[in-house]
Each structure stands twice: as structure tokens, then as C-alpha cells.
C-alpha positions in Angstrom: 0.0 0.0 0.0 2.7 2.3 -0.5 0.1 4.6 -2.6 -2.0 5.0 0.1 0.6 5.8 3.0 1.4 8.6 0.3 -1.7 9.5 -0.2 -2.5 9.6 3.6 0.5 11.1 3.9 -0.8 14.2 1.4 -4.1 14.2 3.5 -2.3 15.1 6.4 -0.2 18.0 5.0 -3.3 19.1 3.6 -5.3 19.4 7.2 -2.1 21.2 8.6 -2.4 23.6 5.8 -6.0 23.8 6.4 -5.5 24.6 9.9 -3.1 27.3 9.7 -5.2 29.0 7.2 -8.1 28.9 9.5 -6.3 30.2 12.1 -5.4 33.2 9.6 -8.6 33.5 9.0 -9.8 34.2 12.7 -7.1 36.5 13.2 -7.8 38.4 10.3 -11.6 38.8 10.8 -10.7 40.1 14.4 -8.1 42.5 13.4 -10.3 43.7 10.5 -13.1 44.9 13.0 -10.4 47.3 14.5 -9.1 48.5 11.7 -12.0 49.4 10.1 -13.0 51.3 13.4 -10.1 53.5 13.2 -10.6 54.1 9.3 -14.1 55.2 10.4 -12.8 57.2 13.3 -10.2 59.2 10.7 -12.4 59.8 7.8 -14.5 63.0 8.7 -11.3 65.2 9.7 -9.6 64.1 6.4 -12.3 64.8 4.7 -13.0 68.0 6.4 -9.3 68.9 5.9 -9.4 68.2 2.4 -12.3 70.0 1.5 -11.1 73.5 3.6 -7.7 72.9 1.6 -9.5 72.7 -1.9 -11.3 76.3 -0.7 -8.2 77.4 0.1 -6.8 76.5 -3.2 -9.3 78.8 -4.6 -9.1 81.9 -2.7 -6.3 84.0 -3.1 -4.7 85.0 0.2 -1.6 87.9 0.5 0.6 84.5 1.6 1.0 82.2 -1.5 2.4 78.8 0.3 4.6 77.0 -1.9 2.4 73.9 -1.8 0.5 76.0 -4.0 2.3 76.8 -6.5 2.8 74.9 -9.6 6.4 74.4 -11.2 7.6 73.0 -14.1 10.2 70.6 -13.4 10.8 67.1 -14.5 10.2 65.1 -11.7 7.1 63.8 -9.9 6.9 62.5 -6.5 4.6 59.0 -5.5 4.0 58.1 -1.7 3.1 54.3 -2.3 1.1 52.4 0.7 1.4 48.9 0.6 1.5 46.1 3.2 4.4 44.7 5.1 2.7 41.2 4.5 1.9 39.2 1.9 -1.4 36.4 1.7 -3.9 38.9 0.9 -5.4 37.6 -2.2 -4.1 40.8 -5.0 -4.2 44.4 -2.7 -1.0 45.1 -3.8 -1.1 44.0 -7.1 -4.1 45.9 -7.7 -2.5 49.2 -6.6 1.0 48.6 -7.8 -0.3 47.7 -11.6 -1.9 51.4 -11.2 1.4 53.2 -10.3 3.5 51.0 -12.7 1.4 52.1 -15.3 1.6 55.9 -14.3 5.4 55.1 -14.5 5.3 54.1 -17.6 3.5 57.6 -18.8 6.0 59.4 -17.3 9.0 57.8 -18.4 7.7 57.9 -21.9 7.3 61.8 -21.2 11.1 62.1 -20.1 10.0 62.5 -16.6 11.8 60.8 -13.5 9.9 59.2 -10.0 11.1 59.9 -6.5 8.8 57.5 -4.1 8.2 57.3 -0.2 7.3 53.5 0.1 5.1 52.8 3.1 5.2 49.1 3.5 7.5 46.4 2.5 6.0 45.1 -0.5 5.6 48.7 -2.5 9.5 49.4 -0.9 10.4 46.1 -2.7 8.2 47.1 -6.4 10.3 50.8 -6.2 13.7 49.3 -5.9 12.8 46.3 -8.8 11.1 49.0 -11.1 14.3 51.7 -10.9 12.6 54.6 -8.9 14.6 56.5 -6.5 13.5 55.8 -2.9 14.0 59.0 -1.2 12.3 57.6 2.5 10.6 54.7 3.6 8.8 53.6 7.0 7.8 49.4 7.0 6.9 47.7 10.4 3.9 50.3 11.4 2.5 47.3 12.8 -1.4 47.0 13.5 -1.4 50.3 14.9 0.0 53.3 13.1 1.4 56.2 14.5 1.3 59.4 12.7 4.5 60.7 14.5 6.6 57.9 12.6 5.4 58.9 9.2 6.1 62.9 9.5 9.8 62.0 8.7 10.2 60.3 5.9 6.8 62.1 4.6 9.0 65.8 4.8 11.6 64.6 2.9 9.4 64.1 -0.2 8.0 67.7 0.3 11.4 69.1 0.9 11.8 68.1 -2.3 8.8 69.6 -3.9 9.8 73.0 -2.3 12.7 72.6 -3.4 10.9 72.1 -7.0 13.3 69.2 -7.9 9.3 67.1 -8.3 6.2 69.3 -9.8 3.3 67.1 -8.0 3.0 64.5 -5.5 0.9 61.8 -5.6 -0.7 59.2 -2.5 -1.6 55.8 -3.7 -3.1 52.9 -1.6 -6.0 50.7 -1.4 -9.2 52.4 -0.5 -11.6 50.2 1.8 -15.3 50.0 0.2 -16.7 47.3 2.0 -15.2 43.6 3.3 -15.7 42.4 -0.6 -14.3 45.2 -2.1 -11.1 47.2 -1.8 -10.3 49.8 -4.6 -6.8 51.2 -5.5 -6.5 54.6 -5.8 -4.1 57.2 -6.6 -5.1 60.8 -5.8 -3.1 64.1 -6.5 -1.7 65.9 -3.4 0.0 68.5 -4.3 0.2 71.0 -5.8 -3.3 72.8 -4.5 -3.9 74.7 -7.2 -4.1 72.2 -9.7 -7.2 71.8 -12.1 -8.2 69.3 -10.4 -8.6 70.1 -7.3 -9.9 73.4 -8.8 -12.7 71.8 -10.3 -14.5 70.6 -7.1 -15.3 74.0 -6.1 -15.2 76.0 -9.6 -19.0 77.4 -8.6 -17.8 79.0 -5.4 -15.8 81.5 -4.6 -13.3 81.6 -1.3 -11.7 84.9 0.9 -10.2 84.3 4.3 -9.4 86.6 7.1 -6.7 85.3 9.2 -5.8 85.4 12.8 -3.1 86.2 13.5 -1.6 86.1 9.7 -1.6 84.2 7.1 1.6 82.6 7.0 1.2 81.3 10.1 -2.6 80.0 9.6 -1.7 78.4 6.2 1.7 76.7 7.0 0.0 74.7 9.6 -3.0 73.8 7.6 -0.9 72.6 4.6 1.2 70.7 7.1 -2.2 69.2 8.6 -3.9 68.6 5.4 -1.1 66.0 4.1 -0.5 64.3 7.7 -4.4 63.9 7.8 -4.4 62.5 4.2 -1.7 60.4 4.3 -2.8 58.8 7.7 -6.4 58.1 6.2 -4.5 56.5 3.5 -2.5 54.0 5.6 -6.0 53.6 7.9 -7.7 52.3 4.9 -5.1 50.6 3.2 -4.7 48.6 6.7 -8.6 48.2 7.0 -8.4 46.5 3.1 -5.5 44.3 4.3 -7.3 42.6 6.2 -10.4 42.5 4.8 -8.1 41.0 1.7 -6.7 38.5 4.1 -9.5 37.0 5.5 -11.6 36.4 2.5 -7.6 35.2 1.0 -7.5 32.2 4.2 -11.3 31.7 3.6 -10.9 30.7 0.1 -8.1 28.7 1.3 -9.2 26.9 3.6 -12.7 26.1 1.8 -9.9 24.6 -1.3 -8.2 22.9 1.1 -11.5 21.5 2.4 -12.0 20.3 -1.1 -8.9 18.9 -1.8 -8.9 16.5 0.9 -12.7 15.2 0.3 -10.9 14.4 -3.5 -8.0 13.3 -1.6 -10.2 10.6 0.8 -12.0 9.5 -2.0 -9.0 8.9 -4.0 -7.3 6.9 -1.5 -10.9 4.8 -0.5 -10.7 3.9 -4.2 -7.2 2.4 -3.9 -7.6 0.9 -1.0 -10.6 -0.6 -2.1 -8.6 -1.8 -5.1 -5.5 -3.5 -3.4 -8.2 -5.4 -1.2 -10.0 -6.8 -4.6 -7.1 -7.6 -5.8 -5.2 -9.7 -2.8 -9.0 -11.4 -2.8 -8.2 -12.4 -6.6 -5.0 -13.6 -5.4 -6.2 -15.8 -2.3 -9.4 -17.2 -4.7 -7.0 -17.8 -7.5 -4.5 -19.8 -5.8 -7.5 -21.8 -3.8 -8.7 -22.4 -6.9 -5.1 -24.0 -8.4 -4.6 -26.2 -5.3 
């Protein structure tokens, strides 16, 4: 019966598979409840943030920040948000075929990439695809910390002030429900572009500021791309894991299948190397 013993033998490594994956699973769906919480918990001040910096954008204060100004340089700037981990069915994929593509533009434009890679699997897609990796933050763990991100996020804006990149753009997965996660890549800077223009191009914004206007719109600016960039991360995390336990799921319901085919296979040869020593024992009866 050596056919069986390695058939009972796959069985086996199939139920151990089965059971880590389960376990996954379980984790995942309990981490996933927290995450999405905290997602929740950041969307209305990002939002908020984002829709006082798109007014601002508009109006046309005696301070022009350089966030809002638009130059003409040759570079462009990507803050990529990945995972640290892999097994979550294609959330990175997704979101890394977006920017590769965008790469692709560019470079066929003669323009060059600087990156901030959030995560280690969009750190590992920068260095394979060429672009220069100016920061990087990995091991956020399951709860992020803005205060580790304002570092290597300043060093990408250093560099737009410094106009050596003409825009900046934030790309991660976006969290629509446990089924669905959408990549996205939105525009953060600069402010006055026509897109961000175009949210607002019925209205018309003034300010009066207290007590001036540098010191009002440096720390908004400075706000608006913390706040944007941690909702990014927030959702990104809350479509990890959403991703991972529907990933383990699937597995473990294949796995389930795989060793109902693999029982039945093996019945079927036992069953068959018990007709056939019967055959043997009748056969040699019948001779004597």
C-alpha cells in the first residue's frame, strides 16, 4: 500500500495547511473589525481637511504657500502604501499595476519618479522598477502612529519645495466594503491644480486670518497632508485585512476540497488492493 501511506500522507499536510489558514482567517476577521473602526474614526477630519484645503486652493490670500504653486520641473513625486505582509489575495497588485502604469507615462514623457514606500512590499516594487527611494517607514505594525510617518513624509515635500518634483501623488488601497477594496491614486500636491480646482469651480473663497496668514496656512498645509496620508494608511490597513480574510477563507474552503478528492482517491485504492489480494487468495484456492 505504498500509494496509500502517500496518499494519507498528502491528506495530512493538507489538514495542517487547512489549519493554519483557519487560524489566519480568525485572526484576520478580528483585526479587521479594529481596523475598520479606526478608518471610520479618521475619515470625517480628512475629509474635512481636504475640503477647507481645496477652498483654500481657490481663494487668493496675501501669503501664496509653496504647496500652491505649480512648477515645471521634470520630476514627480509617489508616496506608495502597501503592506508589510503578503497572503492577501491581489491588494497590492491591484494598486502597484496602477502606479507602474503611471510610471510608464512618465517615463515615456522624459519625466523621472522619486517614491516614499510605506510598506515592504511597495518598498520592494520601487527598488525592482528603478525609482529613486528618497524615504521609507515598514513595520507600522497593527497600529500606526502618525509621528513615525512625518519623517520620511518631509523629505518628499522638501523636495517639492525645493521644486526638484512638480506634483505628488498618494496611492493605496481604499476600503469599500469587506468584498471590495479599490486602489487609488489621488493628487496631493500642488493645491492649485485643475483638479482640485474643479471641485469647487462654482464658489468663490476669501479668508481673514488670525493672527496672519503665513502662520494660519503653513499649519494647515502641514495638517492637510498628515491627515491624508494617515487616512490613506487607515484604509489601506482596514483592506488588508479585509483581503486576508476572504484570502484564508478561500483557502481553507480549497483545502477542504482537496482532501474530500483526496479521501475518496485513496478509498478507491484501497478498495482496489483489497480486490485484488482477494483475486489472489481465490486464484491460488482455486489452483490447489
Amino acid at each position: 500500500m505504498a500509494a496509500g501511506k502517500e496518499i494519507r500522507g498528502k491528506i495530512k499536510s493538507v489538514e495542517n495547511t487547512k489549519k493554519i489558514t483557519k487560524a489566519m482567517e480568525m485572526v484576520a476577521a478580528s483585526k479587521m473589525r479594529k481596523a475598520q473602526d479606526r478608518m471610520r474614526a479618521a475619515r470625517p477630519y480628512s475629509e474635512k481637511i481636504k475640503k477647507i484645503a481645496c477652498h483654500l486652493g481657490q481663494a487668493n490670500p496675501e501669503f501664496v504657500h509653496p504647496f500652491m504653486e505649480i512648477n515645471h520641473s521634470k520630476g514627480v513625486g509617489f508616496i506608495v502604501v502597501s503592506t508589510d505582509k503578503g497572503l492577501c489575495g491581489g491588494l497590492n497588485t491591484n494598486m502597484l499595476r496602477i502606479v507602474a502604469q503611471k510610471l510608464k507615462e512618465l517615463q515615456a514623457t522624459g519625466h523621472t519618479a522619486k517614491a516614499m514606500a510605506i510598506g515592504n512590499k511597495g518598498l520592494g516594487f520601487l527598488n525592482r522598477s528603478g525609482v529613486e527611494v528618497v524615504s521609507q517607514v515598514t513595520q507600522l505594525g497593527d497600529t500606526p502612529h502618525l509621528d513615525k510617518l512625518i519623517g520620511p513624509v518631509k523629505v518628499l515635500l522638501d523636495a517639492y519645495v525645493s521644486k526638484q518634483i512638480n506634483s505628488v501623488y498618494l496611492c493605496y488601497t481604499k476600503f469599500i466594503n469587506t468584498m471590495k477594496q479599490e486602489p487609488v491614486m489621488e493628487k496631493l500636491l500642488p493645491l492649485s491644480s485643475e483638479e482640485i480646482k474643479a471641485s469647487n469651480k462654482k464658489n468663490s473663497w476669501d479668508y481673514l486670518y488670525e493672527p496672519d496668514a503665513h502662520t494660519v496656512i503653513e499649519d494647515l498645509l502641514i495638517r492637510y497632508i498628515e491627515a491624508l496620508v494617515y487616512q490613506a494608511l487607515a484604509e489601506n490597513m482596514a483592506s488588508e485585512q479585509s483581503a486576508r480574510m476572504v484570502a484564508m477563507k478561500s483557502a481553507t474552503d480549497n483545502a477542504g476540497s482537496v482532501i474530500g478528492e483526496l479521501k475518496l482517491i485513496y478509498n478507491k485504492t484501497r478498495q482496489a488492493a483489497i480486490t485484488k489480494e482477494l483475486s489472489e487468495i481465490v486464484a491460488g484456492a482455486a489452483a490447489v
